[in-house]
Backbone as CSV, one residue per row, in Angstrom:
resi,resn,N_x,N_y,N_z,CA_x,CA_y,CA_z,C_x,C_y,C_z
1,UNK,223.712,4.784,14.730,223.775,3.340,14.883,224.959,2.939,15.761
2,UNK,225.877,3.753,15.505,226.829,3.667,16.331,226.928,3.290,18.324
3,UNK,226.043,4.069,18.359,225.828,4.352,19.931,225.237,3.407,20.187
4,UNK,223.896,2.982,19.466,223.173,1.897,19.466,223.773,0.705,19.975
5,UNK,224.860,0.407,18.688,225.632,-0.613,18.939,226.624,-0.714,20.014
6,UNK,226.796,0.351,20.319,228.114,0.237,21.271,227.168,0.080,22.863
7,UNK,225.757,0.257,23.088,225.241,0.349,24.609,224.960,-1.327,24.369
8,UNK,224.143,-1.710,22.774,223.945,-3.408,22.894,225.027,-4.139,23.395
9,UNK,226.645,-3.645,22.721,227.334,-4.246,22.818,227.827,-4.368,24.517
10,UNK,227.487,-3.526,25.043,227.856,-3.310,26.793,226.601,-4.007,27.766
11,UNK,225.750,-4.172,26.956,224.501,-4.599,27.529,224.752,-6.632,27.738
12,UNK,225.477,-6.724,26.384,225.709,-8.072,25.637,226.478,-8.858,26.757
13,UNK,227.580,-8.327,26.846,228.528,-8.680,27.639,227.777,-8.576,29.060
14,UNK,226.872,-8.083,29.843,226.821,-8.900,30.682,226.000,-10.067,30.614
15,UNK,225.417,-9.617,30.044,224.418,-11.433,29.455,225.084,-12.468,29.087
16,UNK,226.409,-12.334,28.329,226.992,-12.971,28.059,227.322,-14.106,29.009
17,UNK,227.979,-13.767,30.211,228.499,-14.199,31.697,227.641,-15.471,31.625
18,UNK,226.278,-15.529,31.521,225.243,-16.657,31.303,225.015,-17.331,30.467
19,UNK,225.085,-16.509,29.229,224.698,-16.937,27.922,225.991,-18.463,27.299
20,UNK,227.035,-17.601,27.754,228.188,-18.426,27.435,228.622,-19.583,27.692
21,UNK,227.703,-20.049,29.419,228.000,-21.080,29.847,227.477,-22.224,29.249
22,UNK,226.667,-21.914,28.358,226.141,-23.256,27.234,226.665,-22.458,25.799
23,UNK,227.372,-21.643,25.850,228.215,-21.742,24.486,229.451,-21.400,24.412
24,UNK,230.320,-21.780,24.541,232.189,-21.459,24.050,232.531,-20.609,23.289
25,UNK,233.064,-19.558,23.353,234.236,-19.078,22.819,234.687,-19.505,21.636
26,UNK,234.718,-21.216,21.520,235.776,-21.667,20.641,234.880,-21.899,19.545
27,UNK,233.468,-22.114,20.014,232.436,-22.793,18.919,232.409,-22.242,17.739
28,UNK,232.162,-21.965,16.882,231.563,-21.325,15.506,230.067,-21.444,15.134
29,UNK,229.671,-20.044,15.227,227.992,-20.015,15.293,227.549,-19.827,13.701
30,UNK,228.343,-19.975,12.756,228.087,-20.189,11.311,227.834,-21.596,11.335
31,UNK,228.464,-22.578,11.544,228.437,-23.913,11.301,227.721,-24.636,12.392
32,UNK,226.966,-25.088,11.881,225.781,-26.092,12.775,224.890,-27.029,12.304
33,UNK,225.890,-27.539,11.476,225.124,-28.732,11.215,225.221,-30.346,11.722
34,UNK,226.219,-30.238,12.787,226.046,-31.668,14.173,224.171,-31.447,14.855
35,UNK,223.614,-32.261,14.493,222.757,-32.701,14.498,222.901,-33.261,15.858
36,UNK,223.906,-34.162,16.798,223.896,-34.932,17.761,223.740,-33.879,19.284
37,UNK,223.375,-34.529,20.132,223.691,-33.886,21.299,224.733,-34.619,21.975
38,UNK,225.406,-33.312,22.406,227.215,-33.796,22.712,227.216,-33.457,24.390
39,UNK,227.854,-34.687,24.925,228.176,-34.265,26.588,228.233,-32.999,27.088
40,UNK,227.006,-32.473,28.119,227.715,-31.108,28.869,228.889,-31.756,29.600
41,UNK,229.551,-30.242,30.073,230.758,-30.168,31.269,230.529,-30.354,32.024
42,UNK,231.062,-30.717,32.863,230.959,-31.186,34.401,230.876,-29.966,35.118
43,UNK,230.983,-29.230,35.918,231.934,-28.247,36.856,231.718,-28.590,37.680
44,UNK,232.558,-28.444,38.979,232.627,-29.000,40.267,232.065,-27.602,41.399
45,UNK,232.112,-26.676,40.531,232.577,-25.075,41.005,232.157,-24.523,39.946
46,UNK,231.853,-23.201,40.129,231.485,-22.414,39.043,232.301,-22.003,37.826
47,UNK,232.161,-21.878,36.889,233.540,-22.148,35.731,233.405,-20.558,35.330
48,UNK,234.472,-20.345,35.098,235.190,-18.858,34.735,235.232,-19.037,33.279
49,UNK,233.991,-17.966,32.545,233.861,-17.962,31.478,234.318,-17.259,30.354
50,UNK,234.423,-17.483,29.668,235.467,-16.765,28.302,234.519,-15.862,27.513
51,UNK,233.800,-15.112,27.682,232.934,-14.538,26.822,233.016,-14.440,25.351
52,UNK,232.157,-14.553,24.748,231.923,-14.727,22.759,231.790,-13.136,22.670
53,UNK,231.592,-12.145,23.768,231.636,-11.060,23.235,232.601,-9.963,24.299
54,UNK,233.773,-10.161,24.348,234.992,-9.569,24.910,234.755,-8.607,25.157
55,UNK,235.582,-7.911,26.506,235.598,-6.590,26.665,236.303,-6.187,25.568
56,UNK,235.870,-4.486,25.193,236.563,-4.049,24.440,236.812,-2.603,25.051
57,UNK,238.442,-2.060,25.276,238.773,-0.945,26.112,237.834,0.236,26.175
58,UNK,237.513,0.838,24.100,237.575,1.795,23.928,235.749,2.125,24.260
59,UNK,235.005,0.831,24.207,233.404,0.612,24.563,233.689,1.107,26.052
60,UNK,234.729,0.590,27.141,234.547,0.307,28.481,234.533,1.826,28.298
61,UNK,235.107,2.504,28.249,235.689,4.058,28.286,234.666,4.919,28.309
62,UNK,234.258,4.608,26.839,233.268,4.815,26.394,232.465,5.116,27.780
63,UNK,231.902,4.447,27.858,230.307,3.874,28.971,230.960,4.858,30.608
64,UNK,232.277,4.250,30.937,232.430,5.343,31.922,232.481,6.438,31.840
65,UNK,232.596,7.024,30.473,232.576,8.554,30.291,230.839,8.460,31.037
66,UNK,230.042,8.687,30.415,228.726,8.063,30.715,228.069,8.406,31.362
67,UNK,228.968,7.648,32.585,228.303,7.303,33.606,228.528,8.386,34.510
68,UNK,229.338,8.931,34.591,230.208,9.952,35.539,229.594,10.977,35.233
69,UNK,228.831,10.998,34.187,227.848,12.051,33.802,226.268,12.298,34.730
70,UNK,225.983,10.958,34.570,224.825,10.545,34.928,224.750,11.291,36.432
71,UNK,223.166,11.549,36.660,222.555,12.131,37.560,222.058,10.504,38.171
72,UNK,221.560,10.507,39.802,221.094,9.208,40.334,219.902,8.958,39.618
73,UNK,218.869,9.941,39.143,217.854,9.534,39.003,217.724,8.902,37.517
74,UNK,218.448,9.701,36.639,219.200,8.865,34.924,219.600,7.707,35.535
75,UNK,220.244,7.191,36.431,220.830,6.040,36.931,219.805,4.830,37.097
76,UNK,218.532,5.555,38.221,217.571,4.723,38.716,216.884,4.094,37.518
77,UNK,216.534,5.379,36.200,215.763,4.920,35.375,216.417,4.032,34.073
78,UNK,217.404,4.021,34.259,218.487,3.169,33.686,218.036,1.154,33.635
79,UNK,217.440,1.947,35.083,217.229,0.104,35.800,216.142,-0.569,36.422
80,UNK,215.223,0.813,35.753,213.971,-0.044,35.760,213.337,-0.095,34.172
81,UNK,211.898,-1.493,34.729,211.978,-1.597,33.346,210.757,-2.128,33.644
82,UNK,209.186,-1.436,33.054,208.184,-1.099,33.089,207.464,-1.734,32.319
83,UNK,206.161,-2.940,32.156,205.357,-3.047,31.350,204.727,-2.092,29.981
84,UNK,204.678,-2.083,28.930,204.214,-1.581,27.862,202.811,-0.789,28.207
85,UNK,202.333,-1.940,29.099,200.834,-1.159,29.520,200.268,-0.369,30.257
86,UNK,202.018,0.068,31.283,201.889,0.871,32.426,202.579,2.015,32.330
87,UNK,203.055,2.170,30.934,203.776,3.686,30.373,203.714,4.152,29.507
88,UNK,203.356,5.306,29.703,203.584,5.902,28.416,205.038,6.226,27.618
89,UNK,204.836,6.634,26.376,205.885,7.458,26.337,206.627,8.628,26.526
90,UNK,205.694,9.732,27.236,205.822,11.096,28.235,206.140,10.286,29.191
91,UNK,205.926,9.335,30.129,206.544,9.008,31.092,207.811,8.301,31.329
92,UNK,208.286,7.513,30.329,209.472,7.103,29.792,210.590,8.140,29.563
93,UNK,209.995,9.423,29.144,210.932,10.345,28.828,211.368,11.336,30.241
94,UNK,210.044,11.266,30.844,209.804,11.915,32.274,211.099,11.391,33.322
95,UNK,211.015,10.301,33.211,211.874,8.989,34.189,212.844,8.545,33.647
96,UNK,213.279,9.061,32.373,214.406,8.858,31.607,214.714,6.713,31.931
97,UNK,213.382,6.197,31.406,213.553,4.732,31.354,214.741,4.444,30.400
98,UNK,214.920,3.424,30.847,216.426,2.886,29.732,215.660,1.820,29.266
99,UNK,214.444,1.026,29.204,214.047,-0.022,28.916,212.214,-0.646,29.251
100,UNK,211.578,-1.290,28.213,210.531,-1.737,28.756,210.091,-2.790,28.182
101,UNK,209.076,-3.848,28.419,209.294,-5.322,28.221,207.805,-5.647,27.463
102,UNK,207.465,-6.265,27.211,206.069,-6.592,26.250,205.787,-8.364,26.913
103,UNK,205.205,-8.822,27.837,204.873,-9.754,28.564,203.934,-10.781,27.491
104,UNK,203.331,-11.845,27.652,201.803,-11.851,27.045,200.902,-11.403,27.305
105,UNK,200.232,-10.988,26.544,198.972,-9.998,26.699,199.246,-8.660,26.332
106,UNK,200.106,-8.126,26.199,200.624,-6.591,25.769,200.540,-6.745,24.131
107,UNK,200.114,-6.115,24.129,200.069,-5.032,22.477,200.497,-3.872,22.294
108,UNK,200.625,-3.151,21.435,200.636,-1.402,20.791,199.318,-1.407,21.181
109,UNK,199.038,-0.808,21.653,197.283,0.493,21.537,196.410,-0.301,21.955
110,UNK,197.348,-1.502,22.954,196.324,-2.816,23.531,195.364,-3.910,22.382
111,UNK,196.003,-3.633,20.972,195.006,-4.374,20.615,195.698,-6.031,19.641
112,UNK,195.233,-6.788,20.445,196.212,-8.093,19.974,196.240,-8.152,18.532
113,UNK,195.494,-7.638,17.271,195.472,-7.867,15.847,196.535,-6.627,15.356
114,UNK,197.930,-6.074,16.385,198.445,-4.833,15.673,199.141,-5.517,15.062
115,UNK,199.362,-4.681,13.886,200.603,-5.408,12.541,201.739,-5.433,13.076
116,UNK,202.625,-5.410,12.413,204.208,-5.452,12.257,204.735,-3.931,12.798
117,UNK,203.735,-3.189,11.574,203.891,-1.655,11.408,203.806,-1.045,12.729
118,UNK,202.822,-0.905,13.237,202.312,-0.480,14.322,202.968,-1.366,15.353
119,UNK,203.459,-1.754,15.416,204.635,-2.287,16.442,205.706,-1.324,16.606
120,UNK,206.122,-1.381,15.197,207.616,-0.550,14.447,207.432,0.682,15.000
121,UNK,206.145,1.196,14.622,205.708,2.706,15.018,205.456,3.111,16.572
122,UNK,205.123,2.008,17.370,205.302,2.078,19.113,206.317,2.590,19.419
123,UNK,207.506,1.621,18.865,208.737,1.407,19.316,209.657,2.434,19.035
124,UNK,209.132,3.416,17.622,209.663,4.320,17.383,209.007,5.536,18.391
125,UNK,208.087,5.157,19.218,207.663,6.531,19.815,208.095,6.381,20.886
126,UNK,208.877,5.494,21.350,209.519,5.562,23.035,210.894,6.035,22.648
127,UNK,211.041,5.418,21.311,213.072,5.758,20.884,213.068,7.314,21.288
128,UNK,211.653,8.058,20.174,212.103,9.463,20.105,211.807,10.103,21.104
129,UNK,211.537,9.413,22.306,210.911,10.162,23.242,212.163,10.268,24.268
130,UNK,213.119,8.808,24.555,214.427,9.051,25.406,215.152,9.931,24.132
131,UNK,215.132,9.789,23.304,216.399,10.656,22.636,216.193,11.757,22.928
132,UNK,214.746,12.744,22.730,214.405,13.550,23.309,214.633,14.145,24.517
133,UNK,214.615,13.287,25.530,214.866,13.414,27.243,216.380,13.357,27.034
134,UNK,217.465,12.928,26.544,218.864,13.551,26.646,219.583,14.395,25.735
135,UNK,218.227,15.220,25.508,219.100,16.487,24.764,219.648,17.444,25.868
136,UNK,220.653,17.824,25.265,221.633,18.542,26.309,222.237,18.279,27.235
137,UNK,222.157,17.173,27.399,223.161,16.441,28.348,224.635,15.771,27.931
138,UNK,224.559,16.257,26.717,226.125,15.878,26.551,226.518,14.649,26.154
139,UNK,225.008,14.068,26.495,225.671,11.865,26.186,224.100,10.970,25.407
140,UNK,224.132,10.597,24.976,222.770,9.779,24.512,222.715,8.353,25.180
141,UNK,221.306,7.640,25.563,221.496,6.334,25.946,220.231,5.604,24.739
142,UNK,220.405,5.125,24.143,219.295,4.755,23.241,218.254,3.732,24.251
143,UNK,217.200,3.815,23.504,216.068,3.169,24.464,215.830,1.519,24.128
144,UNK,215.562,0.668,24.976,215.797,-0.971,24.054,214.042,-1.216,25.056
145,UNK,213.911,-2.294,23.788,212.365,-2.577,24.111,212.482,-4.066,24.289
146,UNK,212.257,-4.735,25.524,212.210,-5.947,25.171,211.121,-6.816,25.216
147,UNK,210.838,-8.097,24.453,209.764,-9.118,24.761,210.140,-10.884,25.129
148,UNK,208.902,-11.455,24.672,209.364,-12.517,24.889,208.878,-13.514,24.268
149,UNK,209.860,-13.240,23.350,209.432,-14.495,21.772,210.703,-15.482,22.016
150,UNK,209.935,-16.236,22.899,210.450,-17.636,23.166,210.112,-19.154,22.492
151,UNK,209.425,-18.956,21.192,208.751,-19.581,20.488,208.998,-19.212,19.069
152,UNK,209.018,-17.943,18.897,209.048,-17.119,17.653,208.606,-15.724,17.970
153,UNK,208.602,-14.839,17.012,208.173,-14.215,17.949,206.319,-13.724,18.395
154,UNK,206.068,-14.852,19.411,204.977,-14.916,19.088,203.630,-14.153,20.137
155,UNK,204.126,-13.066,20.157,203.021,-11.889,20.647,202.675,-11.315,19.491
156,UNK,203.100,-11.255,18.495,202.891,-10.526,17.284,201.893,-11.238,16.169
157,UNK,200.891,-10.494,15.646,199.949,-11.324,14.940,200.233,-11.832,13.560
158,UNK,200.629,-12.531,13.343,200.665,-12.939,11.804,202.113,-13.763,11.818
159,UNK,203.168,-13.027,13.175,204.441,-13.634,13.300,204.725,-15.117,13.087
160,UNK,205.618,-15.944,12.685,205.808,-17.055,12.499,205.978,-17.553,13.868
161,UNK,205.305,-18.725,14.098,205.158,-19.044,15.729,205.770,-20.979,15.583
162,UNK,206.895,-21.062,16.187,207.145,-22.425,15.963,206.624,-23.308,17.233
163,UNK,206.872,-24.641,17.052,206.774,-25.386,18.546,206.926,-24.992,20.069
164,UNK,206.242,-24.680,20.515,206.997,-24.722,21.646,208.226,-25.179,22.117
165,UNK,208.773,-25.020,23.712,210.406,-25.271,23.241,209.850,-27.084,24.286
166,UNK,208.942,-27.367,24.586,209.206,-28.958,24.913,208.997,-29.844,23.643
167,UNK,208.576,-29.216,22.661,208.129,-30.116,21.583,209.172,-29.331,20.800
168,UNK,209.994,-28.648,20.454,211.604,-28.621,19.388,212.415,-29.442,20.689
169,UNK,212.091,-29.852,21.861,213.063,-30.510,22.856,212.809,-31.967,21.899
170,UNK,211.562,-32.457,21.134,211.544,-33.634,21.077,212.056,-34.033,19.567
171,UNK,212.671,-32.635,19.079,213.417,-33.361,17.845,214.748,-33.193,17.658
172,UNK,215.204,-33.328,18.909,216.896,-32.984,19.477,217.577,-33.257,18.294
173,UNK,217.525,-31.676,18.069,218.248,-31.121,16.467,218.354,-29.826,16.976
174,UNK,219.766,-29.770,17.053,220.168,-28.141,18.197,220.529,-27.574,16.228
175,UNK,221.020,-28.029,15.521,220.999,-26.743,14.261,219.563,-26.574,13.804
176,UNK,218.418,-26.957,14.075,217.349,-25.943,13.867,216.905,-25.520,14.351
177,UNK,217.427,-25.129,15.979,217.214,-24.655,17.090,218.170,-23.281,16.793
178,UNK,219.289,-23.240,15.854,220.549,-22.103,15.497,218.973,-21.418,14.508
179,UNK,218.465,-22.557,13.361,218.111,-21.261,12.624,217.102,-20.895,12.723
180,UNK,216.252,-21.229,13.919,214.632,-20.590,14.259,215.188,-19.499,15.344
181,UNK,216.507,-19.502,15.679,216.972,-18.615,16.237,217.280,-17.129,15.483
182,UNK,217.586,-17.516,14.497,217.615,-16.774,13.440,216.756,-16.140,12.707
183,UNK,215.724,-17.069,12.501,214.630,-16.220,12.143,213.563,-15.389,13.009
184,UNK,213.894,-16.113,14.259,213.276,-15.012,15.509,213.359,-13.617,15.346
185,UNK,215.007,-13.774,15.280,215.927,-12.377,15.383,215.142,-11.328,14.338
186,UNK,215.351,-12.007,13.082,214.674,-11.176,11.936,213.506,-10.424,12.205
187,UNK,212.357,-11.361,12.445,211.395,-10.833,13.238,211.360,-9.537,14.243
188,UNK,211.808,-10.205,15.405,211.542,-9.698,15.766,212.214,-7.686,15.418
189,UNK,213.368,-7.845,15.100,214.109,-6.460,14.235,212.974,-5.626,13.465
190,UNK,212.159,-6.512,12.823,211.310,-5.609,12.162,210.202,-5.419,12.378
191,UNK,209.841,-5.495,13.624,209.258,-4.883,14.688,209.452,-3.625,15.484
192,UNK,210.802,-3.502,15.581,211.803,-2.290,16.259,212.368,-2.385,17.355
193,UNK,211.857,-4.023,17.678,212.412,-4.038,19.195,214.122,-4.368,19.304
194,UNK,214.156,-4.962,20.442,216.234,-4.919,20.431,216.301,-6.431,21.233
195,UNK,215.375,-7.033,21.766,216.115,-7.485,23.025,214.460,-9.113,23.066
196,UNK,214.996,-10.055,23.469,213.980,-11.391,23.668,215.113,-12.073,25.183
197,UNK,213.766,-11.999,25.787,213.689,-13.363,27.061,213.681,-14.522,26.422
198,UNK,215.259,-14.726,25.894,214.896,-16.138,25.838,216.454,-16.340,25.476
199,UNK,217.126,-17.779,25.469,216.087,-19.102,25.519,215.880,-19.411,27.110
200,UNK,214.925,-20.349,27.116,214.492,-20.427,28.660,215.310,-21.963,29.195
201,UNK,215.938,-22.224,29.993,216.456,-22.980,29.900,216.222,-23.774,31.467
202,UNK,214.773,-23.922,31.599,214.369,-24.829,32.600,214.549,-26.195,32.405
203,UNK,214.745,-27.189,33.299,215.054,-28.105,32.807,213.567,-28.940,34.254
204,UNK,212.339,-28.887,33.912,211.014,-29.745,34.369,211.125,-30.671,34.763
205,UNK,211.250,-31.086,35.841,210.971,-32.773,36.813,209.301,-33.213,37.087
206,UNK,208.841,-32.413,36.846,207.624,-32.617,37.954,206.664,-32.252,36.884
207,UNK,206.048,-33.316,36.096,204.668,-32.632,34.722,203.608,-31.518,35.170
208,UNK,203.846,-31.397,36.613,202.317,-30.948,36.981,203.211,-29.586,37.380
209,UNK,203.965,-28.845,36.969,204.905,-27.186,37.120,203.690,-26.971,35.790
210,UNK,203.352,-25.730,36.066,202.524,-25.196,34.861,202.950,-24.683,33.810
211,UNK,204.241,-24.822,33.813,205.396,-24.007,32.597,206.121,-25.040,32.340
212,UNK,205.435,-26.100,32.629,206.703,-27.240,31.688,206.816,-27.365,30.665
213,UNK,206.210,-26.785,29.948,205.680,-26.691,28.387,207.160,-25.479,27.938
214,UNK,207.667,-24.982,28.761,208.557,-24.355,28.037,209.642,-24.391,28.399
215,UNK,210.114,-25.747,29.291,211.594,-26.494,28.982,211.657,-27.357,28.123
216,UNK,212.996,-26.900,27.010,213.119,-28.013,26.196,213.237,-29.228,26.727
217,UNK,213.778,-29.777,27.465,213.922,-31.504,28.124,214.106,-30.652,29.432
218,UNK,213.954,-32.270,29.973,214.325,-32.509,31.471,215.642,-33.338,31.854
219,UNK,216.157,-33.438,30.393,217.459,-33.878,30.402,219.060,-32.830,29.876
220,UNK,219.320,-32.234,30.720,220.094,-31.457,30.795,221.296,-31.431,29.683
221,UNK,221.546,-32.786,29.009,222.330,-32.350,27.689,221.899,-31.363,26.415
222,UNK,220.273,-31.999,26.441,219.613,-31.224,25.426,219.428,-29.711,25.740
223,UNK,219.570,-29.578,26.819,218.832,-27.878,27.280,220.771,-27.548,26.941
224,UNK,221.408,-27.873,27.036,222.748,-27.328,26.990,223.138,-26.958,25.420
225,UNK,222.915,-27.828,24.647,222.838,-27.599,23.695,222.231,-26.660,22.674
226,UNK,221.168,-27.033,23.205,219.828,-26.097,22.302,220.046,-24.532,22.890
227,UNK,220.379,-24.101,24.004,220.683,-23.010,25.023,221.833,-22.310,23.807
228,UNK,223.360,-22.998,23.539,224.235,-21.894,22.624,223.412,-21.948,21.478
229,UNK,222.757,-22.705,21.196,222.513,-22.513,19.318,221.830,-21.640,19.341
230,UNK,220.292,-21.059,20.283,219.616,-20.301,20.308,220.200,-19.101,20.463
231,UNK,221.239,-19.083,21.549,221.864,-17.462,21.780,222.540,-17.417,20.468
232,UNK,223.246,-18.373,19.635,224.074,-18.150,18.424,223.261,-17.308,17.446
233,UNK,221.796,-17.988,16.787,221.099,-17.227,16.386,220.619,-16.202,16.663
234,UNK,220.059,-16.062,17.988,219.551,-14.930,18.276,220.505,-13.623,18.114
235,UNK,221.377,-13.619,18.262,222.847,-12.457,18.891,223.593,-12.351,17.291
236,UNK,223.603,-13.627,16.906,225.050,-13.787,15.987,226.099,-12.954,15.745
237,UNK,226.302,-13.428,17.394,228.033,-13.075,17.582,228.351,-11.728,17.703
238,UNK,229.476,-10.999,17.865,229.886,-10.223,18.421,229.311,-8.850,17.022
239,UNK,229.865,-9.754,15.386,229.527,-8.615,14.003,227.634,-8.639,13.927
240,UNK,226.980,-9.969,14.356,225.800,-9.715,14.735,225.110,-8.732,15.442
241,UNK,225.419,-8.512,16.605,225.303,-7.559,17.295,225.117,-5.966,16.863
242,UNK,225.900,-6.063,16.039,226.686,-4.523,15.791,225.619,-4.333,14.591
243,UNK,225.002,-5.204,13.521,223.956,-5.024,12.873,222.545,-4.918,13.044
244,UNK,222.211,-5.044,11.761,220.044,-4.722,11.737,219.481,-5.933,11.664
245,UNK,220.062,-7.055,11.966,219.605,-8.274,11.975,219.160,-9.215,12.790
246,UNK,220.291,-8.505,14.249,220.110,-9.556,15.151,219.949,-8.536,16.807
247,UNK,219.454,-9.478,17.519,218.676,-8.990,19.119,219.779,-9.639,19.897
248,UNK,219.305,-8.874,21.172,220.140,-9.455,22.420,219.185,-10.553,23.015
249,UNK,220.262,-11.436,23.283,219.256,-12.918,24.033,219.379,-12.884,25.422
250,UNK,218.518,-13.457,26.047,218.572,-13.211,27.735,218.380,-14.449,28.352
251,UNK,219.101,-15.884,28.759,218.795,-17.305,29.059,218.188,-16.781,30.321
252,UNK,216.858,-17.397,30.498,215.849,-17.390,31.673,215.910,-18.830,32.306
253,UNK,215.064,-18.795,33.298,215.041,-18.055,34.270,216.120,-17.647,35.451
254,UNK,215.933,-18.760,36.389,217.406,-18.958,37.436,218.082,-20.061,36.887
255,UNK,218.531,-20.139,37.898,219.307,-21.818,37.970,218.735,-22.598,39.113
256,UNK,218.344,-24.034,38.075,217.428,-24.654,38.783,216.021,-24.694,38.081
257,UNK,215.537,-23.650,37.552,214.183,-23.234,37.380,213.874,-24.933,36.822
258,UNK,212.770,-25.032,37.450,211.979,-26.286,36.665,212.106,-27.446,37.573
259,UNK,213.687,-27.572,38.128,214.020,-28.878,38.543,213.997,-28.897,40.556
260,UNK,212.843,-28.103,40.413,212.823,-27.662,42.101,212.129,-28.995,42.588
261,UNK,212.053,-28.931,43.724,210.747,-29.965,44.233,209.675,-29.612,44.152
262,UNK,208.494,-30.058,43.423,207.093,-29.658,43.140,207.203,-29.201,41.815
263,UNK,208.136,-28.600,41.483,208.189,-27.878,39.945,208.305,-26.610,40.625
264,UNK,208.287,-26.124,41.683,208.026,-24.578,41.872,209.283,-23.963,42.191
């Protein structure tokens, strides 16, 4: 678990860089019960962010031991990151993948009615398959599976599936935006996965973008808001991380997304 935690935790921190800019340092992701939506920041310039999940020396060290190890092609497969439906797990181990993603429409064994279990049991056959591929090499990289339960987690059949995020945009209440964040996390953990695309933090001008349905507002206080509470839940925090409870969050898409001309 150890290792586990220590690649999430290196993984975290760069997400963080993003994640952070709609949540502070100073905040407290236990307490959330301000109900209001509170002024974003201004920046004039890009703001130099304080990360909620700090470098830590003996992780950095760590990871460069690592790396200096690493062959280019451990490197390449480090950084790609392959549909569910286009790999196996002999080929994952083949290409020494560091990662693969579950889109909509992906299942285990392709079939949209798989349980919980058979999720758990996918996910355990790609783990043992990189652990497998770095025997004898001196270093382990654990394998992270990610999806995209931006709703709940809702590729999964039976999973608890909440509002969409334009309709939780319309009950601008960022603490039950902290604890559906929370219960995502759960979810999705007992599944086996590590990692959710989300929160999405488009902010829609134009009704006729075909994904407007998954910016919370088009008013940029609310997406600011709802943006830390979600990473709060999802992650919770740096001792979050390091447990069986909580996933890495990933704020999508760019900057800008939504508020282009046309919607596109």
């Amino acid at each position: 678990m150890y290792f586990r935690a220590t690649l999430w935790l290196l993984f975290a921190t760069m997400v963080s860089a993003v994640n952070l800019a709609y949540a502070s340092s100073q905040d407290n992701p236990s307490v959330n019960n301000d109900t209001s939506i509170s002024k974003a920041p201004y920046y004039a310039d890009w703001p130099k962010i304080a990360s909620a999940v700090p470098k830590d020396a003996e992780i950095e060290t760590f990871i460069a031991n690592i790396l200096s190890q690493m062959t280019l092609a451990e490197k390449v497969g480090q950084m790609i990151q392959p549909d569910l439906r286009n790999v196996t797990p002999r080929e994952a181990k083949k290409y020494k993948l560091g990662s693969l993603l579950n889109g909509g429409g992906a299942w285990p064994n392709n079939n949209k009615y798989a349980s919980a279990e058979a999720w758990a049991a996918k996910s355990d056959e790609y783990w043992d398959a990189l652990e497998d591929a770095y025997k004898g090499r001196g270093f382990r990289i654990p394998f992270m599976w990610a999806t995209d339960a931006v709703h709940g987690h809702n590729n999964v059949f039976r999973a608890t599936v909440f509002p969409h995020n334009i309709g939780l945009g319309a009950a601008n209440n960022p603490a039950l935006i902290f604890e559906i964040g929370k219960a995502t996390a759960q979810e999705i953990v007992a599944t086996g996965l590590d990692w959710t695309f989300a929160p999405t933090v488009a902010s829609p001008r134009d009704y006729r973008w075909g994904r407007v349905y998954e910016g919370y507002s088009e008013d940029p206080e609310i997406i600011y808001q709802y943006a830390k509470q979600m990473v709060y839940g999802l992650q919770g925090g740096v001792d979050g991380l390091k447990g069986e409870d909580n996933v890495i969050s990933n704020v999508k898409h760019w900057v800008g997304d939504g508020g282009t001309l046309g919607g596109c």
